[in-house]
C-alpha positions, -999 to 999 in steps of 0.1 A, spaced: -403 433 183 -387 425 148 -408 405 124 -390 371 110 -383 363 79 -375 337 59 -347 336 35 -352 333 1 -349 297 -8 -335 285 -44 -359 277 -64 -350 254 -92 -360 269 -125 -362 248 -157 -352 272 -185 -367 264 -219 -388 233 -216 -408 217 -251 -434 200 -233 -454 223 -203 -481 198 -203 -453 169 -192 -442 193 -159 -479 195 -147 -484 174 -114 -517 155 -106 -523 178 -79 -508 210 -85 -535 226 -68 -525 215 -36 -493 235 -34 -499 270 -57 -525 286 -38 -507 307 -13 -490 341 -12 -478 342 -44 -513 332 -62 -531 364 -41 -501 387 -59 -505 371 -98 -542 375 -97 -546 403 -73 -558 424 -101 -590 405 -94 -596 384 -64 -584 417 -42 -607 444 -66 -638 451 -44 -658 466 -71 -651 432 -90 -667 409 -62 -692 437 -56 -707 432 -93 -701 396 -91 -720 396 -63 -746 415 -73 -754 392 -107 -754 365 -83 -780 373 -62 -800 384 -94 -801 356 -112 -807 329 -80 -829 356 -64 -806 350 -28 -826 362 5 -806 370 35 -819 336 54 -808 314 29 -780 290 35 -753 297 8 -716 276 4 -690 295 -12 -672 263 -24 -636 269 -33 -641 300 -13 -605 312 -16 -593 335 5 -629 346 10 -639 373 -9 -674 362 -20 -686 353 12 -670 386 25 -694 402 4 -725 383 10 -719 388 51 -715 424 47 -746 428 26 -769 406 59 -768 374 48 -768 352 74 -757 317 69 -727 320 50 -700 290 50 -669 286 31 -645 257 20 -613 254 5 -584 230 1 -559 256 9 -547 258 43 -531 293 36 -558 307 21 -584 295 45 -560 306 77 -562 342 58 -602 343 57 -606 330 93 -581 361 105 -602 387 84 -636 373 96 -624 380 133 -607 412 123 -639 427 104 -665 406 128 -681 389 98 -702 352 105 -691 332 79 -680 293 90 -648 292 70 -635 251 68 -604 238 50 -613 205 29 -618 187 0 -650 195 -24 -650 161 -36 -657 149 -4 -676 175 12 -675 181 53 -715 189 56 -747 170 62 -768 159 35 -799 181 24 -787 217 41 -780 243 16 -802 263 -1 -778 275 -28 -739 266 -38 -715 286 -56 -688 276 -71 -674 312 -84 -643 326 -101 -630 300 -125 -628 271 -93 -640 241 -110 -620 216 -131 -586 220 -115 -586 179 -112 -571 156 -136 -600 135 -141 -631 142 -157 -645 118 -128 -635 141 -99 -653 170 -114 -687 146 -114 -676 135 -80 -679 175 -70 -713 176 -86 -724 140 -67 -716 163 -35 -730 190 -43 -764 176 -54 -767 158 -19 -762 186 2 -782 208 -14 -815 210 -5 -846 194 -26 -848 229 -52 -818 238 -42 -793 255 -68 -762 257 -81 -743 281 -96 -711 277 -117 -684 309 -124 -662 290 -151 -636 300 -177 -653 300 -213 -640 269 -227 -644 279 -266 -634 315 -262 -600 303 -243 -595 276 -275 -593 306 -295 -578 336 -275 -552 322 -250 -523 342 -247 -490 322 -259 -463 341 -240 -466 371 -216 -455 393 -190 -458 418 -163 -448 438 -134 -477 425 -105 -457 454 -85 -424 475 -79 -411 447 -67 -422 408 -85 -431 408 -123 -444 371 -135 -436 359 -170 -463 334 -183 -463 307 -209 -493 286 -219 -502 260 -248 -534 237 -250 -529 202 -238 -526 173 -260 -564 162 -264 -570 203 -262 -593 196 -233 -570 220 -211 -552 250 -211 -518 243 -196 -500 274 -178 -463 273 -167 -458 307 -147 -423 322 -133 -427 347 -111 -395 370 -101 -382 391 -71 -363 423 -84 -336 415 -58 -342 382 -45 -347 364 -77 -370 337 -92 -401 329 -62 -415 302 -82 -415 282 -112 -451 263 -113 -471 247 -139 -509 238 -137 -538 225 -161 -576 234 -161 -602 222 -182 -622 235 -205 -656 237 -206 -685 247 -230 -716 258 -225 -728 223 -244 -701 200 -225 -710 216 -187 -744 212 -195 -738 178 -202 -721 164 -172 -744 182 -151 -773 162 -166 -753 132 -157 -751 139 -122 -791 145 -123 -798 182 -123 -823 198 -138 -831 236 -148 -800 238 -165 -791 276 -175 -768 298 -190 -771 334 -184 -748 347 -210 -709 355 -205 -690 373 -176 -665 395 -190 -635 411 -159 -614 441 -169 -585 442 -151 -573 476 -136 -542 475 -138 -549 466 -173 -531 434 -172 -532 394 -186 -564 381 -168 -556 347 -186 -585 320 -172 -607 352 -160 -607 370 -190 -643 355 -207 -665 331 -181 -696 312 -184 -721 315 -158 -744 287 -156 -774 279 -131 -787 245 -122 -817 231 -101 -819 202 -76 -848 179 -81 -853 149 -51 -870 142 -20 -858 150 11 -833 119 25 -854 101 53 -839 116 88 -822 87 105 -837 79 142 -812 51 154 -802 64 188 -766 71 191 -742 47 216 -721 69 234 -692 58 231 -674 44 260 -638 58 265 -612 50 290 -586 73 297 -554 63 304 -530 77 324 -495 76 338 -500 61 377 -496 86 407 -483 57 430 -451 51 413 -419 73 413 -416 95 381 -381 110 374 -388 134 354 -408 152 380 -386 175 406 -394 158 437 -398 121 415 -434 115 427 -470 131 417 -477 163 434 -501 185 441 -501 203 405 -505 170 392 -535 158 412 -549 196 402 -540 189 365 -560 159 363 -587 168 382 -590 199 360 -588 171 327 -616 152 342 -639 180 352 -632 194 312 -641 159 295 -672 158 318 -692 188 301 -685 164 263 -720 144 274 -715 123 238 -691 102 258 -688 81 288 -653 84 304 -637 56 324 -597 63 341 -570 38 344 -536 46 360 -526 16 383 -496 7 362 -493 -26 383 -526 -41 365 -527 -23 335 -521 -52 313 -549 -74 331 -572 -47 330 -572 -40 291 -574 -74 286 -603 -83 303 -621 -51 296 -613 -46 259 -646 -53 247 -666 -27 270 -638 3 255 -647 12 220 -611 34 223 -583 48 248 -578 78 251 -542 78 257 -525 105 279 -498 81 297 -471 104 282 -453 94 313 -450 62 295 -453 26 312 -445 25 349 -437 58 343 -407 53 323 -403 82 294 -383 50 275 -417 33 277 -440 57 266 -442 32 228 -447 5 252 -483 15 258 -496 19 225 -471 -12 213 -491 -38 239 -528 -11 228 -521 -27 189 -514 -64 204 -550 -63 220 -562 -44 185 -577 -19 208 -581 14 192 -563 45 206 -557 84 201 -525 103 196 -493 86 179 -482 47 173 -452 32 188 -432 41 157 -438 77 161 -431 79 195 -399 61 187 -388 87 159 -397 116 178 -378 101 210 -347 106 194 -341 140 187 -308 132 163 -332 110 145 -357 136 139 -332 160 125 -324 135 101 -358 135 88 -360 175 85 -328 173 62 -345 149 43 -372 170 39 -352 203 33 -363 218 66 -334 237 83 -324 224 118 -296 240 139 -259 232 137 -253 202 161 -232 167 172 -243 138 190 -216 126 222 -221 90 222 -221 75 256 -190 58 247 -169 93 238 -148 98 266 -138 131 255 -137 155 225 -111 174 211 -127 192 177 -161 208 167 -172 228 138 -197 249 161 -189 285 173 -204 291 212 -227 294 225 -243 264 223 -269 243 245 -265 206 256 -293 184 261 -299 147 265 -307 134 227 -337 112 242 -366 122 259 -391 153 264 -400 175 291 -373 194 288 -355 171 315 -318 182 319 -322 214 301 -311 241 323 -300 277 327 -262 255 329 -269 240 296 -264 269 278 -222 268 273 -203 298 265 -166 278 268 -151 246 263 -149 243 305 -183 251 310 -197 228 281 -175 197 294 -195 203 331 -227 207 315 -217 170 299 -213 156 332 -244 173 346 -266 157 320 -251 124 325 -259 118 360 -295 128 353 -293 107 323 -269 82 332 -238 73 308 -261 50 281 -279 79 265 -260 103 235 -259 139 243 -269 166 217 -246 198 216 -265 222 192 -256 256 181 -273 278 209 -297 300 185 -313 333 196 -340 343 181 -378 335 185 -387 305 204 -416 296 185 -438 263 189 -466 250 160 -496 228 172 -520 206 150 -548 190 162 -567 164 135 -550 141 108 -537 144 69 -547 149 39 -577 170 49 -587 173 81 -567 190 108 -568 227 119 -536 243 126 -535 268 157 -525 300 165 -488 302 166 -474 315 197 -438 327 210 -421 327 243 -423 361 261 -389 363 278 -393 404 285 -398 395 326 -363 370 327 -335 389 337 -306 398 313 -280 376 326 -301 345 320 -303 329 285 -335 329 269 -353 292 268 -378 275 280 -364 245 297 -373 228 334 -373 252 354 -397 273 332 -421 239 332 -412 228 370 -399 256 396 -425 280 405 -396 298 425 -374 304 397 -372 335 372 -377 316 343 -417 306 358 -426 341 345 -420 331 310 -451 334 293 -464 322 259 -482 351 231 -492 351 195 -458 348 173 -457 377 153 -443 365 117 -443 377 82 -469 354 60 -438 342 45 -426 326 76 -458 316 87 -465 299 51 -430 282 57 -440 273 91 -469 252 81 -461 240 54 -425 223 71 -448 211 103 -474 192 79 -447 176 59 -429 159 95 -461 153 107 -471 132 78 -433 116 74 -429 106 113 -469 93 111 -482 116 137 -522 116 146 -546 133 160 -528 160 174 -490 168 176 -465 200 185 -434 213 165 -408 232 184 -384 261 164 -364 288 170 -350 315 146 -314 325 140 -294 357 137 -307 357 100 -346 353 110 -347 314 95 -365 288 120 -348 259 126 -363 233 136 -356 219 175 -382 189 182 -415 172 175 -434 162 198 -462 134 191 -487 129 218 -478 166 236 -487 180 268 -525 176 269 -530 196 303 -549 228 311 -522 250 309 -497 234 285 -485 250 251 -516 231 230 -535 249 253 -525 279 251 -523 282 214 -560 266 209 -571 294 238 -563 322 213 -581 304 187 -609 310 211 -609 271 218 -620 267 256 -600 232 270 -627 215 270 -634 220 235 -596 214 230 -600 178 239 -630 171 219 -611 182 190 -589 154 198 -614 130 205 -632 137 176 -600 138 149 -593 102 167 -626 89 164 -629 101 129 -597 86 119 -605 50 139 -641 46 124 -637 64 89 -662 86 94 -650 110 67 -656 99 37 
């Protein structure tokens, strides 16, 4: 199997700029840690014998015992919790804003079998009970990335509540007064044969930060990235200071940490660092011992009595009645809930109304839509928000964006995320003479999901053959629905789930590819009806396995799902569709809001080789919706 790759995108580059401080962003931390940052500083955060000794004067000066619970905060791509697991320690857990960098230290905890409870988040807001950790670091020059002095408190507030009463902190910092002094102007050098990175820097106006603008460079694909970010600086005197104002106590320094580099090169913010202690001094937060309400949640369904057209007989069949059955015996082991089902379409309206104050929030898995009609599937949600009864999964806008697939490659332009070459056939084009795309290409309905209409005939090597696969669609479709004829791509089919909300808390899943190895030659490769909806056809044996991709693509990947899933207002949970070209690029193909929530769907599947059961699948869900209805993160 060949690895993907992404091309090298054009990066814009600034040339000569008077002012770095003026290019900084207010959260340039969000985008620079990622595969670039692991190569710049690599001389560091990937030396073992560095961590090792860091390590090692860690545990000295806090004394750490192997049953203590310790929070590498701004964990990175995990290299001090690495080291504490490997050395017996117990009750490790790690947490960075990086999505990258924490995807990398989940894979290497399963690769190496280490127990450390890596979470993505924000340390101003912090994911964990109150009163739980014994000690939390905050190593390797992680603290004072934000623009305001008042988010640096804001990370002390959190970590002085969930440390425990004589709890400690520890602080790994750049040495404010040293940097003043010693920052290199201008610099440069090869990271390997390959990228060299070229480094400016300059103190910021009210000299309270050191401001970086760094260029790194590909020997043959050119510039990678032209960034610019700001830390502060901190004294001994000044850190000491806002830690008293955020109530600790004990406050220590224990002299300066000095790194050498091997590879003998410009350790800029890591060069000279402070290490300073502090204690915790409160009483333990009274234990709350207000029972907890389940809460009562009715899930709704599409109804089994009415005629559904996307299904190959048009009426609920005995996969179906299995499919649910296997729903309701999964949400049946989550005992913090009480489920109700509703599916009579008929009384639906009726139903809600009266009942509305007995649901604390739907559960909404009518992806059939109303009276099972896919055109309806807003409709549900739309008459949910008249009744202002809560609801999981996307809002009638969303729906409506992602029902239109013409609309939704829009929206990727918009965002610069590649899409295949395409045209729409309005229902009112009686014929078409001219198009800019070479065959093969594959015709499809421009509304709806479930792959309805898309066939093994949809895939058109000729004008002849594209012209009856126009006519095919339309009798399924009828004539009032555009067609979309889109450049037939053929390399991975790749598909992208997320289950929780933005800015902070979602998980992305495992990747996965379809396995077309088993479909016979003659056959094009896609996953379209039959593979979802003919057990007797070849394309049934399709089966779904962990995308192998470059961390390039995979970076890309991510990065492009989280951007459409915050423009087209997803929730809760959603799943992008790509495919790859001749060239290795993914392009995207849909989005699908609300997606397939049964036992053996493609969510499924992915969150299974994240070693998510089902069950624990649709928690996830539940929970991300809950959170997101009743605020509880912070």
């Amino acid at each position: 199997m060949n690895k993907a790759k992404v091309k090298s995108e054009i990066t814009n580059v600034l040339g000569p700029v008077e002012n770095l401080e003026s290019y900084v962003k207010a959260e340039w931390w969000r985008e620079i840690f990622n595969a670039n940052y692991l190569r710049t500083d690599g001389d560091v955060i990937d030396d073992h014998n560095i961590t090792k000794s860091e390590i090692d004067l860690f545990s000295s000066v806090l004394g750490l015992a192997a049953s203590d619970t310790i929070l590498d905060l701004c964990c990175g791509q995990g290299r001090h919790s690495f080291e504490l697991a490997r050395r017996g320690f117990r009750n490790v857990c790690g947490l960075d804003r990086s999505h990258y960098l924490i995807t990398r230290a989940r894979k290497r905890a399963r690769t190496e079998g280490l127990n450390v409870n890596f979470r993505e988040g924000d340390a101003r807001k912090l994911p964990y009970a109150t009163d739980i950790f014994d000690y939390v670091l905050i190593p390797g020059n992680s603290f004072g990335y934000f623009e305001s002095l008042e988010d640096d408190r804001d990370v002390l507030r959190e970590v002085f509540r969930i440390l425990k009463p004589r709890g400690r902190l520890l602080l790994d910092i750049p040495d404010g007064n040293y940097l003043k002094e010693n920052y290199v102007p201008r610099s440069w050098e090869w990271i390997d044969q390959n990228y060299f990175v070229c480094r400016e820097r300059c103190l910021s106006g009210d000299g309270d930060r050191l401001v970086t603008r760094e260029v790194i460079t590909h020997v043959k694909n050119g510039v990678m990235a032209d960034q610019f970010y700001a830390e502060r600086l901190y004294t001994a005197d000044s850190l000491k200071n806002i830690l008293k104002s955020c109530n600790y106590r004990e406050i220590t320094s224990h002299g300066p940490l000095v790194t050498e580099s091997q590879r003998n090169q410009d350790l800029g913010m890591m060069a000279r660092r402070l290490l300073i202690t502090a204690a915790v001094e409160k009483e333990w937060t009274p234990k709350k011992t207000v029972r907890k309400k389940k809460k009562s949640i009715m899930v709704l369904m599409g109804d089994p009595k009415l005629n559904d057209i996307v299904k190959p007989s048009c009426v609920f069949d005995e996969d179906d009645y299995h499919t649910i059955s296997r729903l309701k015996e999964a949400l049946s082991e989550l005992h913090e809930y009480n489920f109700s089902y509703f599916s009579n379409h008929h009384s639906l309206m009726n139903y809600l109304l009266n009942n509305k104050k007995k649901i604390d929030f739907v559960l909404n898995l009518c992806d059939e839509g109303y009276w099972n009609n896919p055109r309806k599937e807003l409709h549900v949600p739309a008459y949910l928000e008249m009744l202002e009864m809560p609801y999981s999964g996307g809002n009638p806008q969303c729906l409506a964006y992602c029902y239109d697939k013409s609309l939704v490659r829009g929206v990727a332009k918009e965002l610069d995320i590649p899409v295949p070459l395409a045209f729409i056939i309005n229902p009112e084009d009686s014929s078409f003479i001219e198009f800019s795309i070479r065959f093969p290409v594959i015709v499809k309905p421009n509304y709806g999901d479930s792959s309805l209409g898309i066939t093994k005939e949809s895939v058109c090597n000729d004008i002849t053959h594209l012209q009856e696969a126009i006519t095919r669609i339309r009798s399924i479709t009828g004539n009032e629905s555009g067609i979309l004829v889109e450049e037939f791509l053929t390399g991975m089919d790749i598909s992208v789930g997320i289950i929780g909300n933005m800015p902070d808390m979602y998980e992305v899943l495992p990747i996965i590819e379809e396995d077309y190895s088993m479909l016979p030659d003659e056959l094009p490769k896609i996953c379209g009806y039959e593979a979802k909806w003919d057990p007797d056809s070849p394309y049934w044996k399709i089966r779904s396995i962990p995308a192998v991709l470059s961390e390039d693509v995979q970076r890309f990947l991510v990065a492009s799902c989280l951007k459409l899933f915050n423009r087209l207002e997803c929730r809760d949970y959603a799943r992008f569709d790509w495919r790859l070209d001749s060239n290795g690029t993914p392009r995207l193909l849909e989005v699908n809001p609300n997606p397939g929530w049964c036992w053996d769907g493609h969510l499924a599947k992915m969150a299974n080789i994240a070693g998510i059961s089902y069950p624990e699948m649709l928690k996830k869900i539940l929970k991300s919706a809950e959170e997101r209805i009743y605020c509880l993160h912070k």
